[in-house]
PABA-499731 format. One line per 4 residues: number of its first residue (from 1); their letters; for each residue x negated, y negated, z negated of C-alpha. Coordinates in pm, 1 decimal, padded with zeros to 6 digits. Each point is the difference from the previous one (the first is absolute). Last residue first. Example, Ala and Ser with C-alpha at 12.3 -4.5 7.8 and 13.67 -1.06 7.14 Angstrom:
% PABA-499731
2 = SA = -01367.0/00106.0/-00714.0 | 00137.0/00344.0/-00066.0
This chain:
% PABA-499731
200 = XXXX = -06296.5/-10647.5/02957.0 | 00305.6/00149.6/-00215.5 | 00034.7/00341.6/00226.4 | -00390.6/00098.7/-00021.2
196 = XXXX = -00017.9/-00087.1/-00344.9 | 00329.7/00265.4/-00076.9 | -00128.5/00251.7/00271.5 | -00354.9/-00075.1/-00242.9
192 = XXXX = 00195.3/00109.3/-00334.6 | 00183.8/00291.0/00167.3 | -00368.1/00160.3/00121.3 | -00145.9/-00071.4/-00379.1
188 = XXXX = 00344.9/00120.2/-00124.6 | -00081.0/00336.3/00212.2 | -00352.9/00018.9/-00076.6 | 00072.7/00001.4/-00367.4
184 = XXXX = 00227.6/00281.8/00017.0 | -00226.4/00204.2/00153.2 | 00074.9/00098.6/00371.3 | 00171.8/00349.0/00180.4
180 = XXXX = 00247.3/-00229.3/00182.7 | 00296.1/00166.6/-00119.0 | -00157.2/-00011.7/-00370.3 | -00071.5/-00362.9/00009.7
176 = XXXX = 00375.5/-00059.1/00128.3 | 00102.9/00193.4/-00226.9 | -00179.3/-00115.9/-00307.6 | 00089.0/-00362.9/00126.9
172 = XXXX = 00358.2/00100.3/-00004.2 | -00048.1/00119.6/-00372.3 | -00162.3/-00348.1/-00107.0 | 00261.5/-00173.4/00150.0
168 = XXXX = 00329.1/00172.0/-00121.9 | -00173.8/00013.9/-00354.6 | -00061.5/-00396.3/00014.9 | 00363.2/-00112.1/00158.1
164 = XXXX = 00044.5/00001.5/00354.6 | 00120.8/-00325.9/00192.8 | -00202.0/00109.4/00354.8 | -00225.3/-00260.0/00004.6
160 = XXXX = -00034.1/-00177.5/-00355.3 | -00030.1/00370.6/-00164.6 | -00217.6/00123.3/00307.3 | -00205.2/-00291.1/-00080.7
156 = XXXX = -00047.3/00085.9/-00352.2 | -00048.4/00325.6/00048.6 | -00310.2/-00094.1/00220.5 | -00123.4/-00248.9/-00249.5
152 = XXXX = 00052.3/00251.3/-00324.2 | -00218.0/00275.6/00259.4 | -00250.6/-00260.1/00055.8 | -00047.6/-00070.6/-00374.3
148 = XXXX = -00065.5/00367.3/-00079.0 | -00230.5/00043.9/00279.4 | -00212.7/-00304.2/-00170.6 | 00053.4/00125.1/-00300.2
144 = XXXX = -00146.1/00428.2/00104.5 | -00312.2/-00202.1/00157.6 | -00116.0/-00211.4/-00307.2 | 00082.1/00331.6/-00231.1
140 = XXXX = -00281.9/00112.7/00276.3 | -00223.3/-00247.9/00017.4 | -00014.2/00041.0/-00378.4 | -00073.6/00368.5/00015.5
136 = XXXX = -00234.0/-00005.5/00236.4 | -00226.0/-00316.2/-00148.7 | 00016.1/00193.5/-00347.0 | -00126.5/00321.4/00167.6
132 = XXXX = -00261.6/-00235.4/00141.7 | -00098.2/-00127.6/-00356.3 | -00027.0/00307.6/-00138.6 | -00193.3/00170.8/00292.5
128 = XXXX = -00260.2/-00271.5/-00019.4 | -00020.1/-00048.8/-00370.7 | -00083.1/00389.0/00036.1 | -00277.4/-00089.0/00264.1
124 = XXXX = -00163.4/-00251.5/-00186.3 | 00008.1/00185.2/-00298.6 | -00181.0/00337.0/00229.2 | -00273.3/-00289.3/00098.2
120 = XXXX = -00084.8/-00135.0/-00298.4 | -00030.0/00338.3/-00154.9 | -00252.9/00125.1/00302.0 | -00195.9/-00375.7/-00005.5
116 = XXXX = -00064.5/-00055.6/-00404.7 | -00287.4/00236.6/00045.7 | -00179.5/-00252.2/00239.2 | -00020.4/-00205.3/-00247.7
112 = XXXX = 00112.0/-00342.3/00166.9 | -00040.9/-00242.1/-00249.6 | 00255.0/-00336.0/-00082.0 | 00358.7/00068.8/00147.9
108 = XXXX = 00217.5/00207.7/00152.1 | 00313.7/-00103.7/00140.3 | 00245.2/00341.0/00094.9 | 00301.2/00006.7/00210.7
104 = XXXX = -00037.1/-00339.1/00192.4 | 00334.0/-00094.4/00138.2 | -00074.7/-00389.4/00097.0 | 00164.6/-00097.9/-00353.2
100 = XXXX = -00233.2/00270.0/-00182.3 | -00300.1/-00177.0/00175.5 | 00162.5/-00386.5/-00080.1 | -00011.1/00098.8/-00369.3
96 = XXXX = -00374.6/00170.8/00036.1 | -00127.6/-00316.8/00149.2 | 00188.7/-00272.3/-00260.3 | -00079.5/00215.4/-00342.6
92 = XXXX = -00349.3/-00035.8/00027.4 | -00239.5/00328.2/00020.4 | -00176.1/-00103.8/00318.6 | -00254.8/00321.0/00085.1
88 = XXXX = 00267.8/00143.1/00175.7 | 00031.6/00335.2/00145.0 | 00343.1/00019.5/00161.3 | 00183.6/00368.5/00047.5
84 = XXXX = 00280.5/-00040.5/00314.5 | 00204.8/00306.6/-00022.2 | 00208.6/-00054.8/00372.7 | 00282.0/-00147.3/00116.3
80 = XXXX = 00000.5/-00044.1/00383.3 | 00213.3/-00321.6/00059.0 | 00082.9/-00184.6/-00343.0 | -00293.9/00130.4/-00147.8
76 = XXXX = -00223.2/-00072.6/00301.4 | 00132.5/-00355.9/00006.0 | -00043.6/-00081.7/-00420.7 | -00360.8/00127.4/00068.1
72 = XXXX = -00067.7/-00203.5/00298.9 | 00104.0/-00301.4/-00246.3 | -00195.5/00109.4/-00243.8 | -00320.4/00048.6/00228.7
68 = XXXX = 00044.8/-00346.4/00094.2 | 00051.7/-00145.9/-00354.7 | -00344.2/00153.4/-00087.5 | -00048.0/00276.7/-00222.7
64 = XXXX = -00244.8/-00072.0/-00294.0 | -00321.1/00169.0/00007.6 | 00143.2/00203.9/00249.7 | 00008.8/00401.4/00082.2
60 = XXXX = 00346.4/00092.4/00174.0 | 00075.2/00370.7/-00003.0 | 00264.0/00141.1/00228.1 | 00170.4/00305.1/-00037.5
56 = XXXX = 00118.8/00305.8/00187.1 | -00112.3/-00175.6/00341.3 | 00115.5/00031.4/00332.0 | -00271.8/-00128.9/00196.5
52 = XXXX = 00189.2/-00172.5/00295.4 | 00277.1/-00179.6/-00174.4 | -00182.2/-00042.9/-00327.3 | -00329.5/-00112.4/00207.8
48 = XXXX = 00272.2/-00267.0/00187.4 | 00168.3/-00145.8/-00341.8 | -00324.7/-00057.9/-00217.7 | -00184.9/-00142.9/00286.7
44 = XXXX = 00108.9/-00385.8/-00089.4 | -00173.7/00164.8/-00357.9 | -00396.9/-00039.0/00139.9 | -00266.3/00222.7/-00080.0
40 = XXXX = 00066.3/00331.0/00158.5 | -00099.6/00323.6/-00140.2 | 00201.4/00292.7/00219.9 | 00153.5/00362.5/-00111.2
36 = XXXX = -00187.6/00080.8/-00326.3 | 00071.2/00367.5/-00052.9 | 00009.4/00128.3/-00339.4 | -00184.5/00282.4/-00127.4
32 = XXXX = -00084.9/-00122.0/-00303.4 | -00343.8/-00096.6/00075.3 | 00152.6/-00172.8/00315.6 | 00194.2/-00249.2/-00246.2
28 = XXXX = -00340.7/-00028.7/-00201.2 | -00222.7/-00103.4/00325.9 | 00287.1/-00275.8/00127.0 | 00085.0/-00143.5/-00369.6
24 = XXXX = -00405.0/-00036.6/00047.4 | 00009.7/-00132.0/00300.6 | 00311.6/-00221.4/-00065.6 | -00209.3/-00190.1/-00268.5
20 = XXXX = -00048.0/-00327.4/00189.8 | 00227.9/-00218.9/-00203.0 | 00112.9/-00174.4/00290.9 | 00338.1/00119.6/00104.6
16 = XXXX = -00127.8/00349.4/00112.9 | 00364.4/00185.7/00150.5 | -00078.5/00384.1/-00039.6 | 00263.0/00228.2/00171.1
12 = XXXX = 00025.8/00339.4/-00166.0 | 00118.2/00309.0/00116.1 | 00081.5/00202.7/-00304.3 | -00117.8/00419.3/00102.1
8 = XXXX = -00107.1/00075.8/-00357.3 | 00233.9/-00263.0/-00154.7 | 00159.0/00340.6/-00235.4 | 00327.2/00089.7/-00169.3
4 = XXXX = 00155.0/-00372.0/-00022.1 | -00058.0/-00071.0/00416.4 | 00318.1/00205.9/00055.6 | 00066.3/-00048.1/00386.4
């Protein structure tokens, strides 16, 4: 879903952390066209309104964010990640530090114009995207090592096992992997545990 062209149809999750202005970020965000999905003033609901609400973005509006709403933060972006905008009245360099650390993807502080909301919204969102294709990629590169070492493990064994040298190993795992109609890695991950199984 490309949010960069227009946040017309953004649903939008408003978290009020005690600086009491979410009914004006409310009023403006429905101005625009936006739909505001649930208001709820307490961040241990952060995870469950996500879950059930499915929301485009979620706006946090604090004086200063509290430790507890960081911390439900740092959960939802590990679990459901989502553009999480924080209005903060708090412009010291602790609060907005431990915000970017809990995945926060745009800290805003002193003055809400109402104005600033559209742009502040569509940065958000590309931070977003940025940092998720980021996330992807690295989990990935993580993924492709991992199956890497399992394969080196597997050959190993069948090196140690059967007396093959490297090339003789690695092409009778291809075989075997191709006979069996499995990746590669799946096969040395299935060799690897026969091997566990055999030494406990």
């Amino acid at each position: 879903m490309n949010h960069a062209d227009s946040h017309r149809s953004l649903r939008i999750l408003l978290i009020d952390d005690g600086a009491h202005r979410v009914e004006l970020i409310r009023q403006e965000l429905v101005r625009q066209g936006c739909e505001v999905v649930g208001v709820i003033d307490s961040a241990t609901l952060i995870h469950d309104c996500v879950l059930r609400l499915r929301p485009d973005v979620v706006i946090v509006d604090a004086e200063s964010p509290t430790r507890d709403t960081m911390e439900n933060l740092a959960l939802l972006n590990s679990q459901m990640p989502r553009p999480v905008v924080v209005f903060a009245e708090d412009g010291g360099d602790d609060p907005m530090r431990r915000a970017l650390k809990a995945g926060v993807s745009a800290y805003v502080i002193a003055g809400l114009r109402p104005e600033r909301l559209s742009p502040v919204l569509q940065v958000a969102i590309a931070r977003f995207e940025q940092d998720l294709a980021l996330r992807q990629e690295l989990s990935q590169a993580q993924a492709q090592l991992t199956a890497r070492k399992r394969v080196e493990r597997a050959k190993g064994i069948l090196m140690s096992e059967q007396g093959l040298d490297e090339d003789a190993a690695y092409k009778r795992l291809r075989r075997m992997a191709m006979d069996r109609g499995v990746p590669l890695a799946e096969l040395a991950e299935r060799i690897i545990d026969a091997q566990d199984l055999l030494r406990s």
